[in-house]
C-alpha positions as CSV (number, residue, x, y, z in Angstrom):
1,X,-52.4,132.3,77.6
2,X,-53.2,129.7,75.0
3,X,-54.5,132.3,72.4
4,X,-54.8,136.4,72.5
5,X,-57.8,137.2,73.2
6,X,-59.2,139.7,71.6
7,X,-62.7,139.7,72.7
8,X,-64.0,138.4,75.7
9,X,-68.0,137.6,75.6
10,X,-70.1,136.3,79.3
11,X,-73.4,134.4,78.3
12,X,-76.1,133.5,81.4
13,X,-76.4,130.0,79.9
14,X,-77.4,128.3,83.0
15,X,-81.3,128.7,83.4
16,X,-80.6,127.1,86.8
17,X,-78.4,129.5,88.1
18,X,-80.1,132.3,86.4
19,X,-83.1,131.4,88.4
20,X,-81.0,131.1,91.7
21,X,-79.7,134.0,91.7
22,X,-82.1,136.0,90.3
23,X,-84.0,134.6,93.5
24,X,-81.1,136.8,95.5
25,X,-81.7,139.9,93.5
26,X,-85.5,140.2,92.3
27,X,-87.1,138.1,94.7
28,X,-90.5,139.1,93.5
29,X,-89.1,138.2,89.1
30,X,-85.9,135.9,89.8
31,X,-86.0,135.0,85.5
32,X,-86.5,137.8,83.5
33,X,-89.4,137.1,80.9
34,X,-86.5,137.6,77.9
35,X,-84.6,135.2,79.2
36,X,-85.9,132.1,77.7
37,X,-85.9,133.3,74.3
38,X,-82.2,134.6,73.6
39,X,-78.9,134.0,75.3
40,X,-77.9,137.1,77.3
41,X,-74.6,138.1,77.9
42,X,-72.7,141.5,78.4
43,X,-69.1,142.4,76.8
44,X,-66.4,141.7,79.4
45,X,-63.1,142.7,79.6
46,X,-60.1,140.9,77.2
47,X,-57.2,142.0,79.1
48,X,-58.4,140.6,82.2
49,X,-58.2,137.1,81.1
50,X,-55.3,135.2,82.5
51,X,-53.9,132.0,82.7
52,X,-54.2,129.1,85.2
53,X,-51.6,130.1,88.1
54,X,-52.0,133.5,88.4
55,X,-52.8,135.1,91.3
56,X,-56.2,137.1,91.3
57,X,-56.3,140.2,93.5
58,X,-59.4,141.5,95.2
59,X,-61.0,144.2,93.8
60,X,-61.8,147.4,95.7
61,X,-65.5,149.2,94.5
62,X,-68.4,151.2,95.8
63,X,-70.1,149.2,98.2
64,X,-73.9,149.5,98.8
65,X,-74.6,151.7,102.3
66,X,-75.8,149.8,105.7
67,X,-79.2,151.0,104.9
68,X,-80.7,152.7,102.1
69,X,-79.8,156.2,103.7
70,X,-76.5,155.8,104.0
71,X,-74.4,156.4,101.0
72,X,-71.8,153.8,99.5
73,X,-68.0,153.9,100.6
74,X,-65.1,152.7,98.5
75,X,-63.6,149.3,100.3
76,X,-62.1,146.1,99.1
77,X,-65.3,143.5,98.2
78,X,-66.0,141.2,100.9
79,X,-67.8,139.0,99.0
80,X,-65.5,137.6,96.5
81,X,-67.1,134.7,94.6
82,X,-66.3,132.1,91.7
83,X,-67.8,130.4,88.7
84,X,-67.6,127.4,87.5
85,X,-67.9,128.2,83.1
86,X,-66.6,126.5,80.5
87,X,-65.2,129.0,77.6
88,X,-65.4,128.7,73.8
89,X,-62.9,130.1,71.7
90,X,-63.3,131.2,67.8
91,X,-61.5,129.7,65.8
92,X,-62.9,130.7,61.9
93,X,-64.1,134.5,62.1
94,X,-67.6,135.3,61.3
95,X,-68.0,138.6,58.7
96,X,-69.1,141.7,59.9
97,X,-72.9,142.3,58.9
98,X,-73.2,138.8,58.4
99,X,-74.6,136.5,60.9
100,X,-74.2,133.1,61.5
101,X,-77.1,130.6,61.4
102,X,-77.4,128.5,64.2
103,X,-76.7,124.9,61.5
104,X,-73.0,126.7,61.5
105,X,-72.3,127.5,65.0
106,X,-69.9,124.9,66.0
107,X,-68.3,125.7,62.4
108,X,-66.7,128.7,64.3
109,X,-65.6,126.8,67.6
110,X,-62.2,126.0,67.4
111,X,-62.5,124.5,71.2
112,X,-63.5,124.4,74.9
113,X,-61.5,125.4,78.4
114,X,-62.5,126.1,81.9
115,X,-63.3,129.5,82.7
116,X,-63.6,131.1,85.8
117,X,-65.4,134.3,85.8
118,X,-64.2,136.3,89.1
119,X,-67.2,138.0,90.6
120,X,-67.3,141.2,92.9
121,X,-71.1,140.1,94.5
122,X,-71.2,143.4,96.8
123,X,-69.7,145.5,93.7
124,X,-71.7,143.6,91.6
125,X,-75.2,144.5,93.7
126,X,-75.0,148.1,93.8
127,X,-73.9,148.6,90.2
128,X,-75.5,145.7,88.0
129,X,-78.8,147.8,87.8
130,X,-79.6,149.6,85.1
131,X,-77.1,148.3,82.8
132,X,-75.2,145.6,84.0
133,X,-72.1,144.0,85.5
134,X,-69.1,146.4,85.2
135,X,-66.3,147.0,87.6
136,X,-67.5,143.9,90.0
137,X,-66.4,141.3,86.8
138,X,-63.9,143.4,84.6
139,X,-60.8,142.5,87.4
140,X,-59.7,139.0,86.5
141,X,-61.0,136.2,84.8
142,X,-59.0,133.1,84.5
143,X,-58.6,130.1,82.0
144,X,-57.1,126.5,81.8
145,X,-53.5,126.6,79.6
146,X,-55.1,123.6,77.2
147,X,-58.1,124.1,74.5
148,X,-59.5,120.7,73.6
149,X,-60.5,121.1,70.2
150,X,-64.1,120.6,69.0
151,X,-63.4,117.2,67.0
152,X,-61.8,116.1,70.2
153,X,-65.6,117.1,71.8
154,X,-67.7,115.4,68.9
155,X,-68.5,112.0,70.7
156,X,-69.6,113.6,73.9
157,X,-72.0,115.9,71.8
158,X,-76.2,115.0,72.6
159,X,-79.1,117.0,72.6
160,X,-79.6,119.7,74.8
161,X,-81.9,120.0,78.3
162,X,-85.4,119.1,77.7
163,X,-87.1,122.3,77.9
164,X,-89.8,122.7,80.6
165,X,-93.7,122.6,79.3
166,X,-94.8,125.6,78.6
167,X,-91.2,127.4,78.0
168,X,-91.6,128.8,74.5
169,X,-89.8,127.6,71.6
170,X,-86.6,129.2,70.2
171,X,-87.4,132.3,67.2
172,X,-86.6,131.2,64.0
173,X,-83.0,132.4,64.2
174,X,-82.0,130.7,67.0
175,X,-83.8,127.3,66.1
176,X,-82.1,124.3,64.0
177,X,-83.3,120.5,63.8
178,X,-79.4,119.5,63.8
179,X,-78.3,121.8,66.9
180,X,-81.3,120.1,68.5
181,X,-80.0,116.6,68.6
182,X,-76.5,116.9,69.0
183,X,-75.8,120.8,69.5
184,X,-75.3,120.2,73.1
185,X,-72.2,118.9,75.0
186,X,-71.2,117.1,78.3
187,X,-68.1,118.0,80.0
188,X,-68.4,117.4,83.8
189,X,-66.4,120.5,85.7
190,X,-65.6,120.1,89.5
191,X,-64.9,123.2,91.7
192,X,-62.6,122.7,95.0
193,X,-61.3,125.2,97.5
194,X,-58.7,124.8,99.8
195,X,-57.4,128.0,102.2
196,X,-54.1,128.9,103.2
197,X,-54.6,127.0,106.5
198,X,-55.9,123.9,104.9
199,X,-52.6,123.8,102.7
200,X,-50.3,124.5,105.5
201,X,-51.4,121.6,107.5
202,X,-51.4,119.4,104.1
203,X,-55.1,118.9,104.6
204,X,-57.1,118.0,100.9
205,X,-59.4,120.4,99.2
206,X,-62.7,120.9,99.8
207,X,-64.8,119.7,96.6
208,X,-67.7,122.5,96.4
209,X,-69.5,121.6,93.3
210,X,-69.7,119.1,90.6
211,X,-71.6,120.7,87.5
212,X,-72.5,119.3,83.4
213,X,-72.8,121.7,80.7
214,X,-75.2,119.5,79.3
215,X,-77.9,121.0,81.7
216,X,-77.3,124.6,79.8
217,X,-80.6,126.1,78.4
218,X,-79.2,127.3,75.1
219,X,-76.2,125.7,73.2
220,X,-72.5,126.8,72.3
221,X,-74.2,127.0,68.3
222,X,-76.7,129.5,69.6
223,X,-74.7,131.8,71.4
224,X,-72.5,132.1,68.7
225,X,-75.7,133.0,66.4
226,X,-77.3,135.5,68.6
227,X,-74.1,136.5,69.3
228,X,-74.0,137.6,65.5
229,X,-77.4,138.2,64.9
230,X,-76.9,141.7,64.9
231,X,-74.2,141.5,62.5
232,X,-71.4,141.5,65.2
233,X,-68.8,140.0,63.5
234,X,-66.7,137.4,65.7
235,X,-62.9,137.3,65.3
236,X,-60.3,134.3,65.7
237,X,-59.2,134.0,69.6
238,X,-62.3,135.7,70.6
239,X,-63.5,133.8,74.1
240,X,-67.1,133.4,74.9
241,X,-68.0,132.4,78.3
242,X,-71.0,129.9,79.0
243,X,-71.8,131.8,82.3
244,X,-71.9,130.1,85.6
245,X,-72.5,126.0,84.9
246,X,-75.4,125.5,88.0
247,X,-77.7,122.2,87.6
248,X,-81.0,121.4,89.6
249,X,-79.0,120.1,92.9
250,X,-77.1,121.3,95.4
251,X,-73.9,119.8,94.4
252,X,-74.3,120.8,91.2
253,X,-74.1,124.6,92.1
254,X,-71.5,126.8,90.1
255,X,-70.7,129.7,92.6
256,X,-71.1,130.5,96.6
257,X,-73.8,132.8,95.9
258,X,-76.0,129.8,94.9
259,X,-73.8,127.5,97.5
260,X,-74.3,129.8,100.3
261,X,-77.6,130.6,99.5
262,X,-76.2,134.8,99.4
263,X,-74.3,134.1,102.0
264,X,-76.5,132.8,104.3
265,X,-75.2,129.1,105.1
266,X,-71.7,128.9,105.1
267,X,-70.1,125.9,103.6
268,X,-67.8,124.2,106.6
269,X,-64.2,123.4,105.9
270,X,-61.7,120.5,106.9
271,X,-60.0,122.1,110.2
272,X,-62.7,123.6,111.4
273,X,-62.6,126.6,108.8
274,X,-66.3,128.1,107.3
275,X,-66.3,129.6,104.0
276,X,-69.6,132.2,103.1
277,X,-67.1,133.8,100.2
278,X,-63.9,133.6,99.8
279,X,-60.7,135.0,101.3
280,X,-58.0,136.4,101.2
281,X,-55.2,133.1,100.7
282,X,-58.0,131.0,99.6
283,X,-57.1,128.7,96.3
284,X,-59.9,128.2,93.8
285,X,-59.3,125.1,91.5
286,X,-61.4,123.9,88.8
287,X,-60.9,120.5,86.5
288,X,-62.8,119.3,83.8
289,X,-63.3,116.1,81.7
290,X,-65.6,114.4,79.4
291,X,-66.4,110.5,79.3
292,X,-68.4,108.3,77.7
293,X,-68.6,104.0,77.2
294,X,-66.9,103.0,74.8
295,X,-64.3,106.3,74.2
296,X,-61.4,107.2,75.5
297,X,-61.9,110.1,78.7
298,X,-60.6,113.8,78.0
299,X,-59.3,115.7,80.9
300,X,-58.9,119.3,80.2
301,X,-56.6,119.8,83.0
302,X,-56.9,122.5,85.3
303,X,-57.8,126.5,85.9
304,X,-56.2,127.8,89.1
305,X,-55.6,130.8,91.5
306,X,-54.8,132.0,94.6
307,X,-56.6,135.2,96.1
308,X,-54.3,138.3,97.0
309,X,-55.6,140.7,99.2
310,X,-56.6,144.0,97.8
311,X,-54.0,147.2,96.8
312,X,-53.6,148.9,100.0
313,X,-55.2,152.7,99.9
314,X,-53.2,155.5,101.4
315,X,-54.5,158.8,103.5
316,X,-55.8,160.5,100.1
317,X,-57.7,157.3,99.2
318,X,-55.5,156.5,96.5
319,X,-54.3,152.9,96.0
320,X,-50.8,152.4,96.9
């Protein structure tokens, strides 16, 4: 790993894929009504972060019954998903009690890597409600070796998404002229997947989304200040996740959720292979850069992993 991490933050930056899949999961209120005025997020896990290269193994977790009368069983996931996020890591720690205003946000960014947030969708489904993801995202979560610095990031900075008419404007404490015309940055991250079959017969991966931070609702400068706003104090190595990157098109989806509409449409696969989550021997690679006429283009390399099948369970329903 590039840094230890000692706390490990997931926003729901995206207001794209926050509406897509809250389409999935509330049909009848797919955006929450407090979700465009703060950045939500939830507390992950810090030792489940690993580096590009390591294998991720699927998680086993209560599984939701075949119908509401049947209760849950204990099984590996079957629904195994991605997400495409780009991670921020503190560099300058924030004092406890004190929080940061919004004007010093990127003051506390040291830099950027790809992030991708392993998600458990069937775990995820019957235990998000009333408090949250827990056990279907606290398994793995891996990042790129290489953090490209914030000064490296400066000329690809603009102003973030135009907000919709009507959406309401940001509360006082998470609202700065400044962050509003250049608080926003655009690093282009590109998701492939190629299965065990596909890399035996040499065939090329199969690119399944091409995504832009710069569509994000809120910026890196206002995470960090809600993030604080409470007077959670943020220390050095910390790693905040943007949550998946999702724009308004179909190629520009972050996850198979979105991509398979639930898993509904499969997405088809040199060699005849279909795809509606991933399995078991199936790579997941994401790659990142930033350009820009007129400067030089910044890779940020790559974040990688194979998928291991889960632990075995023996007679007493232990894992062996």
């Amino acid at each position: 790993l590039p840094m230890r991490v000692g706390g490990f933050t997931d926003f729901f930056a995206s207001v794209h894929h926050a509406t897509n899949a809250g389409r999935l999961f509330r049909p009848d209120q797919p955006l929450l009504p407090n979700y465009k005025y703060m950045p939500i997020a939830y507390n992950g896990r810090a030792n489940s972060v690993r580096v590009s290269g390591e294998p991720v193994r699927r998680p086993l977790g209560q599984l939701r019954g075949a119908t509401p009368a049947d209760p849950p069983r204990f099984a590996p996931s079957a629904r195994l998903d991605h997400e495409v996020e780009l991670g921020f890591v503190v560099g300058p720690a924030s004092r406890a009690g004190e929080p940061v205003p919004v004007a010093q946000g990127w003051q506390h960014v040291f830099g950027c890597c790809l992030l991708n947030d392993w998600s458990a969708r069937d775990i995820q489904a019957w235990e998000y409600q009333p408090l949250g993801p827990f056990l279907a995202k606290s398994f793995a979560t891996s990042i790129s070796p290489w953090i490209v610095t914030a000064e490296a990031l400066a000329p690809f900075r603009m102003p973030p998404a135009a907000r919709p008419e009507g959406d309401p404007a940001p509360l006082p404490h998470l609202s700065d002229a400044d962050d509003q015309r250049q608080g926003a940055v655009s690093i282009r991250i590109a998701a492939s997947l190629r299965t065990r079959r596909m890399r035996e017969r040499d065939l090329p991966a199969r690119r399944l989304s091409l995504s832009d931070t710069a569509s994000l609702y809120w910026t890196p400068a206002q995470m960090v200040a809600h993030h604080t706003s409470n007077g959670c104090g943020l220390d050095t190595g910390d790693l905040l996740g943007s949550g998946t990157v999702s724009g308004p098109t179909p190629d520009a989806l972050g996850c198979l959720l979105e991509i398979t509409q639930g898993g509904a449409q499969p997405v088809e696969l040199p060699g005849g292979e279909s795809r509606h989550f991933l399995a078991d021997g199936d790579e997941l690679v994401l790659s990142g850069w930033c350009e820009r006429p007129g400067h030089a283009r910044i890779g940020f390399g790559e974040c990688r992993a194979v998928v291991l099948p889960a632990a075995g369970l023996g007679a007493d329903g232990e894992a062996a």
